[in-house]
C-alpha positions as CSV (number, residue, x, y, z in Angstrom):
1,X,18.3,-6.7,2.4
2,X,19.5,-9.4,4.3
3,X,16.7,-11.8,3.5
4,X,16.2,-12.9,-0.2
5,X,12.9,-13.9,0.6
6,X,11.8,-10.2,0.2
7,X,14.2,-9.9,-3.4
8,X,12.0,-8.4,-6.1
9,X,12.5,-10.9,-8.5
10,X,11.6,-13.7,-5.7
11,X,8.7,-12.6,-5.1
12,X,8.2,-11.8,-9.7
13,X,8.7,-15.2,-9.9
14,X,6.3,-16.8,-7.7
15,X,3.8,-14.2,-8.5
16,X,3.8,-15.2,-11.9
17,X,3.9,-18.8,-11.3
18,X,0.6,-18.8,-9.3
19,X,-1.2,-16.7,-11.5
20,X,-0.1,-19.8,-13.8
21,X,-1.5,-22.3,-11.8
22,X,-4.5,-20.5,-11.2
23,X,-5.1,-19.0,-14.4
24,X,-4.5,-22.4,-15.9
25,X,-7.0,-24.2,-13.6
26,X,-9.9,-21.4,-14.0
27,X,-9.9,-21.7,-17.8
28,X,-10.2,-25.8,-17.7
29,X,-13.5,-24.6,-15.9
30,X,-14.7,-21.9,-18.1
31,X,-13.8,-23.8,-21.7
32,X,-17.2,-25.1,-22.8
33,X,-15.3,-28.0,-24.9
34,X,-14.5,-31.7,-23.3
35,X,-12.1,-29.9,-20.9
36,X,-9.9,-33.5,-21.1
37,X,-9.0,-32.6,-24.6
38,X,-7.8,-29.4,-22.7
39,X,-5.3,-31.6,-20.6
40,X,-3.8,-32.9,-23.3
41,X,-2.9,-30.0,-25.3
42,X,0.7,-28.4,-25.1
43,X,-1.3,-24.9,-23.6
44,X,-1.9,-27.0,-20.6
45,X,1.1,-28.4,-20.0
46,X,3.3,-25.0,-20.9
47,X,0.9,-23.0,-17.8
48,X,1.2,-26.5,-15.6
49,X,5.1,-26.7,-15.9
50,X,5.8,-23.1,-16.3
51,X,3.4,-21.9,-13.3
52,X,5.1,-24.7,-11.7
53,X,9.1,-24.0,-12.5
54,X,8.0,-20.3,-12.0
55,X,7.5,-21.2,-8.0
56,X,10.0,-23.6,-7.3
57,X,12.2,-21.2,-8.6
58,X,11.4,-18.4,-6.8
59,X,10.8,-20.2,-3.4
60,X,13.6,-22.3,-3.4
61,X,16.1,-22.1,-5.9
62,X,16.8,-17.9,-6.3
63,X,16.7,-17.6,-2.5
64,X,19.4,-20.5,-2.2
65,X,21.2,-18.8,-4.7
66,X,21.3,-15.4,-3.3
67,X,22.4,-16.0,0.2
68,X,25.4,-18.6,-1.5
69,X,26.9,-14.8,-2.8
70,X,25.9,-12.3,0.0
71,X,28.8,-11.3,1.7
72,X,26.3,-10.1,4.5
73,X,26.9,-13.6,6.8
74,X,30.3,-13.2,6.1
75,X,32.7,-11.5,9.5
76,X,34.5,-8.4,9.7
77,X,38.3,-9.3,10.3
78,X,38.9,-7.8,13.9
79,X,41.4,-4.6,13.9
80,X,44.9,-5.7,15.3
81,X,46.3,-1.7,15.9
82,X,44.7,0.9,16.3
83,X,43.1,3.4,19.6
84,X,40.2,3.9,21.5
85,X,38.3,7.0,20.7
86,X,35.2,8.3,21.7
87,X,32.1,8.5,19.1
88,X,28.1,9.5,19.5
89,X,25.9,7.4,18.6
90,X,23.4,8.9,15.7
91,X,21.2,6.9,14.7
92,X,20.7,3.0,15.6
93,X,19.2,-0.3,14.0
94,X,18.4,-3.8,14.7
95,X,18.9,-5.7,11.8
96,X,18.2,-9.0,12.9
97,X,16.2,-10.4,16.0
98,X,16.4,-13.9,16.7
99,X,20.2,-14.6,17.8
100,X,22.1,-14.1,20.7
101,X,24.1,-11.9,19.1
102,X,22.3,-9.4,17.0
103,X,23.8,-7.5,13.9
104,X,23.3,-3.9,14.2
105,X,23.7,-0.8,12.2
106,X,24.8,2.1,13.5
107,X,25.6,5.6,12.7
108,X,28.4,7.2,14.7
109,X,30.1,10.5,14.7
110,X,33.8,9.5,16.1
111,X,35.3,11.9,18.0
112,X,39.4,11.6,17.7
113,X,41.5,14.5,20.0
114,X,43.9,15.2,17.6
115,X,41.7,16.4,14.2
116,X,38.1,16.9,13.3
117,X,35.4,14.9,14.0
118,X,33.8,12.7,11.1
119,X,30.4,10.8,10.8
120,X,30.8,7.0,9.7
121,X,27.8,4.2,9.3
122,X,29.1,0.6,11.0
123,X,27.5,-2.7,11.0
124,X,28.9,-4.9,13.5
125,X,27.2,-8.4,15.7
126,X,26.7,-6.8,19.2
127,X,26.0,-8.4,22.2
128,X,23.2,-7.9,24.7
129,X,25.5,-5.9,26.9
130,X,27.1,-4.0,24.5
131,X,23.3,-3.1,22.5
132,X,22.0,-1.4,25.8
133,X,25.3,1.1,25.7
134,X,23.4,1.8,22.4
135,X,21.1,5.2,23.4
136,X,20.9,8.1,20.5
137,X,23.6,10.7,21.8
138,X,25.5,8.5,23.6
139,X,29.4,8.5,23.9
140,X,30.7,5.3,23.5
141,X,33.9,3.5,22.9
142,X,35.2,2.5,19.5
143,X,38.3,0.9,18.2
144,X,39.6,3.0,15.4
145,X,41.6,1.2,12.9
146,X,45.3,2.6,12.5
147,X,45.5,1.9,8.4
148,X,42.0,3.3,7.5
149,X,40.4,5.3,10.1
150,X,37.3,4.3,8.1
151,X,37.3,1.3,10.2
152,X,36.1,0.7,13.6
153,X,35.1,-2.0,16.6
154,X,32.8,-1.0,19.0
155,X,34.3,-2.3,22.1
């Protein structure tokens, strides 16, 4: 969930903030009093600033707020020791589009010589180059991290 744009509450609060706005305007149509009288009361003003708050809080302001503590843009601290084992490639996703380098998720089953193979899921930015290596049941390269073996590079 990368984009807060698609966050539950996001889209609650603007949601609830139109139906506000619109609910708000439809009933100055449907009272059958001076609807002026209607713009004055504090009804009016509650759905009008509410309906209002409502959206430029869920447009602008939770958004802003959830990507200031995601940890997703954040990058992986690149293993200094380790070794180069082999791993299959699983299961493979695109998880953004539009850069140069595109962060991927992968699912791996890495392959060390000396014990049993384990199955690990990885997100890492990957080139274009390095994302065409990625085919399900593919052996590929990974850098396996010598303190946790937990962590990896694809290389």
């Amino acid at each position: 969930m990368s984009n807060s744009f698609n966050h539950p509450l996001t889209k609650l609060l603007i949601t609830v903030g139109s139906i506000m706005l619109f609910g708000n305007m439809i009933y100055t149509f449907l009272i059958s009093t001076e609807p002026f009288l209607y713009f004055r009361s504090p009804l009016f003003k509650t759905f009008t600033y509410g309906g209002a708050a409502c959206i430029m809080a869920g447009a602008f302001l939770l958004p802003m707020i959830l990507n200031f503590f995601s940890f997703t843009g954040r990058k992986a601290v690149p293993i200094t020791s380790g070794r180069l084992v082999e791993a299959r490639v699983n299961k493979w996703k695109r998880l953004n589009k539009k850069s140069n380098n595109q962060r991927v998720v992968v699912e791996l089953t890495i392959l060390p010589p000396d014990r049993m193979g384990y199955d690990i899921t990885h997100k890492q930015e990957l080139n274009q180059t390095q994302i065409s290596k990625l085919q399900n049941g593919a052996m590929i390269q990974v850098l396996v991290s010598a303190a946790n073996p937990n962590t990896i590079q694809i290389q």
